[in-house]
N, C-alpha and C positions, 0 to 999 in steps of 0.2 A: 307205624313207619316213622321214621327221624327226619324232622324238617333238615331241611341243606340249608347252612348258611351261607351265603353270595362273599365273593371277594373280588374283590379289580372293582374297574368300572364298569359300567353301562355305556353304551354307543353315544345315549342320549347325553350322558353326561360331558365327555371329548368333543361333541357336536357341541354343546353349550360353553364352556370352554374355550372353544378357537374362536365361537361367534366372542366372546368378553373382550378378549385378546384384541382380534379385529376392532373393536366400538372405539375401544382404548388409544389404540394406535392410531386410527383415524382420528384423533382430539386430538392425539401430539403432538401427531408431524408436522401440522403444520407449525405449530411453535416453535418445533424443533429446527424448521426451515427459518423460521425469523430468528432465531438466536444464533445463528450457522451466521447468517451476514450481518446481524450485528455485531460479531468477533472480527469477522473478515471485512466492515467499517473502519471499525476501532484501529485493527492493525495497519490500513491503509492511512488514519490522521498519524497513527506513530509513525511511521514511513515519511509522511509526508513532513513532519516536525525535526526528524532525524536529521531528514536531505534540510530542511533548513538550519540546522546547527552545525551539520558539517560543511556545510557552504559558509559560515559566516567564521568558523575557525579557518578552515581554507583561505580566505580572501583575510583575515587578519595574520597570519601568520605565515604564509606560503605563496600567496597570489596578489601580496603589496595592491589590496585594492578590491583585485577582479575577480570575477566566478569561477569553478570550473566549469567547464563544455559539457561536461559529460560523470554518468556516475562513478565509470572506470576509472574517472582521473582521481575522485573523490580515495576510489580504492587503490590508489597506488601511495605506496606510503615515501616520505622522501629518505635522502642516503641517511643514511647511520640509525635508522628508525624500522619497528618493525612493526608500527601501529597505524594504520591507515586513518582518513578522516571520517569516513562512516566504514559501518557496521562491513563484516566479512558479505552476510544475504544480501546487501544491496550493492557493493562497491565491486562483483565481478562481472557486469557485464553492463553495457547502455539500457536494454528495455530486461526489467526482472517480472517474473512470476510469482507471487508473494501472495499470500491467504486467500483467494480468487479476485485478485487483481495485478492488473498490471501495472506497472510502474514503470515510469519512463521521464527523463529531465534532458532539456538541453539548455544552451548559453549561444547567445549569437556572437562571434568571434571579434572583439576591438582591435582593429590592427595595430592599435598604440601602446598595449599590451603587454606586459614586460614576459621571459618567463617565470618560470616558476619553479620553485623549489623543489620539485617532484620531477622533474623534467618536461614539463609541460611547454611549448615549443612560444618561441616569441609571438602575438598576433595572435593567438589561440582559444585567451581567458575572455572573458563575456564581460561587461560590465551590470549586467544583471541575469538571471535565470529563472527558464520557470518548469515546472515538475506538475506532474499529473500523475492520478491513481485512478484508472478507468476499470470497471468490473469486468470480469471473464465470463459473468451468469447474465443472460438477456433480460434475467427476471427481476435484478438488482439495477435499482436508479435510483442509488447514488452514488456521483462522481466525484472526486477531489482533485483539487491544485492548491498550490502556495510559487510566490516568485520571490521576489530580493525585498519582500515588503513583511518578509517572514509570518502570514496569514495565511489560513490556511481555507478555500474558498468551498462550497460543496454547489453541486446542482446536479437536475436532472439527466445530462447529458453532457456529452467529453467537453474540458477544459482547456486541453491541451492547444486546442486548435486557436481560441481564443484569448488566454492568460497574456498580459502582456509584460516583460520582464520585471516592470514594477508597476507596485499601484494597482488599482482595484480592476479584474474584470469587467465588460460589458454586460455578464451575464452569472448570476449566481447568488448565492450569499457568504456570509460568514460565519464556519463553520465554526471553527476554533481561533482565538489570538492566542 
């Protein structure tokens, strides 16, 4: 009688298999989870470098001096111009959502103020501002700021609360100059 040769698998085989697969994937993910926010880091200091270069073109060419208030104002571009001072992702709204962080800037208003070439209202410009990138993941602690001191600050926990429009926080380091 004719032996039969076997083709496909074996159970045993698909059971061993999915166990490799499994071993595998538990080594990666976790890496895979610290490489996730250290992209959504990285994009948060670019955020935070942008909103300082747009605020200092801002205040030298549009705001004779002062900040904007806000990042809306950054995204309003002036008449005959169709090019705003930051980026389209950051400049449509005051607090954005941006690689799982938030971002958000304000400027406390100098009534002595002039306006601004954007139409930004007399009284309105700040004579400094400060910005924060706080994470959207509870599991991510790190946080960033930068103010009119163009540095850009990290720590454990929000900045925003703290940053003072210039000059170095009470709390934090330095992330980036």
């Amino acid at each position: 009688m004719p032996i039969r040769k076997a083709h496909g698998f074996a159970l045993i085989d698909l059971i061993f298999t999915c166990g490799l697969i499994g071993v595998l994937c538990s080594i990666a993910m976790p890496r895979l989870f610290l490489a996730k926010q250290s992209a959504a880091s990285a994009s948060a200091v670019a955020s935070m470098r942008m909103i300082n270069s747009s605020q200092l073109t801002y205040a030298l060419t549009c705001g004779a001096g002062f900040y904007a208030p806000t990042m809306s104002t950054l995204g309003t571009p002036p008449p005959g111009s169709r090019a705003s001072f930051i980026s389209p992702d950051l400049g449509t709204s005051d607090t954005i959502t941006k690689s799982g962080y938030i971002i958000q800037m304000k400027a406390v208003p100098y009534p002595g103020s002039p306006g601004s070439c954007n139409g930004l209202g007399v009284g309105r410009a700040g004579q400094g501002f400060i910005a924060a990138a706080d994470p959207v993941d509870a599991s991510n602690a790190r946080f960033f700021g930068t103010n009119a001191s163009n540095i850009v600050y990290e720590h454990t926990s929000t900045l925003f609360a703290v940053m003072p429009e210039s000059g170095a926080p009470p709390v934090g380091q330095m992330a980036v100059r």
